[in-house]
C-alpha positions as CSV (number, residue, x, y, z in Angstrom):
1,X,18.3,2.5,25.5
2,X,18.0,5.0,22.4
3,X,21.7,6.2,21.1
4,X,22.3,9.3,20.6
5,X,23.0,11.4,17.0
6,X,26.7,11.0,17.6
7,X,26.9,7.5,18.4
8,X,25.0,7.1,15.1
9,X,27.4,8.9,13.2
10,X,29.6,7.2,15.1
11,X,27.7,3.6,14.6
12,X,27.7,4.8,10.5
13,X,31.5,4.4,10.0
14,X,31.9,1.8,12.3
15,X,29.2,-0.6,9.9
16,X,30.0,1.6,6.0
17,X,33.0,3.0,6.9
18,X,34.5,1.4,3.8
19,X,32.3,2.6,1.4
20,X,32.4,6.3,3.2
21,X,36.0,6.2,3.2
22,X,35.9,5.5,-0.8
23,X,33.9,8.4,-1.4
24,X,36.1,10.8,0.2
25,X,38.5,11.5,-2.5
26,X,34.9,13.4,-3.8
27,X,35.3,15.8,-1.1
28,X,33.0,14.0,0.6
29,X,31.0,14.7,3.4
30,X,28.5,13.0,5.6
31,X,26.1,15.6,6.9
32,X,23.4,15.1,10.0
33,X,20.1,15.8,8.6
34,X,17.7,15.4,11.7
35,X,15.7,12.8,13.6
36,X,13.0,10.9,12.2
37,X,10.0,9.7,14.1
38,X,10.2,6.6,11.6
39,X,12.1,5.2,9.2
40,X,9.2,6.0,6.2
41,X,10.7,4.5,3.5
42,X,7.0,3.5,2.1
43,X,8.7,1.1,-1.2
44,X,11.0,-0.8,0.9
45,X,9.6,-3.0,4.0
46,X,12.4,-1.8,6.7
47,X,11.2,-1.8,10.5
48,X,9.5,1.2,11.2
49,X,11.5,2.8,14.3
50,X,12.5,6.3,15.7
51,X,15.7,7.0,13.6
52,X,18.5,9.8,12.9
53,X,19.1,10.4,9.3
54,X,22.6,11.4,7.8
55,X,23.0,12.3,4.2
56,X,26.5,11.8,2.2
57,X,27.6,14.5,-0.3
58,X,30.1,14.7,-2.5
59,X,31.1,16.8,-5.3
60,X,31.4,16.1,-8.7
61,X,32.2,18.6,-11.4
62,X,31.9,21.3,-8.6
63,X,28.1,20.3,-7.9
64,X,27.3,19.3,-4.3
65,X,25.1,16.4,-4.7
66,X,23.2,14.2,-1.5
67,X,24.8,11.0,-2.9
68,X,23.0,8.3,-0.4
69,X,21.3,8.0,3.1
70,X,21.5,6.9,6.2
71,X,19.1,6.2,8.9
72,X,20.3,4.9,12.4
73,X,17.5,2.8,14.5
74,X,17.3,4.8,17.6
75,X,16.9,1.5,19.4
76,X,17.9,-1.3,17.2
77,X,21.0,0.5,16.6
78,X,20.8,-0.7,12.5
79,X,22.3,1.0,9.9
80,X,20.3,1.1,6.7
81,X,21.7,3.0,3.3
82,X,19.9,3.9,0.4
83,X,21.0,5.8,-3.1
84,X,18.8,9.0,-3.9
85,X,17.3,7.5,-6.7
86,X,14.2,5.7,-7.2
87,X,13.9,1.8,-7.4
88,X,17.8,1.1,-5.6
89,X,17.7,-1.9,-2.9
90,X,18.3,-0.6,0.2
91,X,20.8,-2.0,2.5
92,X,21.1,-3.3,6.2
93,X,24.9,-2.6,6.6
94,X,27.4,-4.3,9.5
95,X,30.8,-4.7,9.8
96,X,31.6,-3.2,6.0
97,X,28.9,-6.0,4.9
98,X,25.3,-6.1,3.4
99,X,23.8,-8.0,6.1
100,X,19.8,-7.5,4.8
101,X,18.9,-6.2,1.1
102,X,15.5,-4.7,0.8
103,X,13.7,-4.9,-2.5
104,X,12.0,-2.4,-3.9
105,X,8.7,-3.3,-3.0
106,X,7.1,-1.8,-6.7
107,X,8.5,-4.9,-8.3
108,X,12.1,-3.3,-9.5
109,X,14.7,-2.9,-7.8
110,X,18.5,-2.0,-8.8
111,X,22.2,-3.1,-7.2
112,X,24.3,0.1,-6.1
113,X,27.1,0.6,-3.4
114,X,30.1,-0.7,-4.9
115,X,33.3,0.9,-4.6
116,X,34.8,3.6,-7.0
């Protein structure tokens, strides 16, 4: 059964809610930025699966800035974040805990997601 884009938002601070909570105190936000017919993230080998897509902005120095993704597995249910820069791991998140890291398939990849 496919969830719906509220149970994903819902599913996103259930599985990050740490880190989201963390990155409040930047006026933080997490937005709902569509459905997705696949999770195309082309440098990373993620299951490809209908997804909804959430992006987290915050605000530093009065500049609104998409900080880091989500996409929700429509079916699967999994929660994958990545930082909205090139050559970050992406992460399989559950229960406040990187459960899968996915290299950056061009060779380098770099740690984010810690806590500020």
């Amino acid at each position: 059964n496919e969830i719906t884009a509220d149970e994903a938002r819902e599913l996103i601070y259930n599985e990050d809610g740490n880190y989201i909570t963390s990155m409040m105190k930047y006026e933080g936000e997490l937005k709902y930025y569509g459905e997705k017919n696949t999770i195309d993230l082309e440098y990373w080998d993620i299951p490809k699966e209908p997804a909804y897509r959430f992006d987290l902005l915050i605000n530093i120095c009065d500049i609104n800035d998409n900080w880091c993704t989500y996409f929700v597995g429509k079916e699967s249910k999994n929660v994958y974040t990545l930082f909205n820069e090139p050559y970050n791991e992406v992460y399989q998140m559950q229960d406040n805990k990187k459960v899968k890291i996915y290299k950056n398939l061009s060779g380098s990849s770099h740690r984010w997601h810690q806590y500020f």
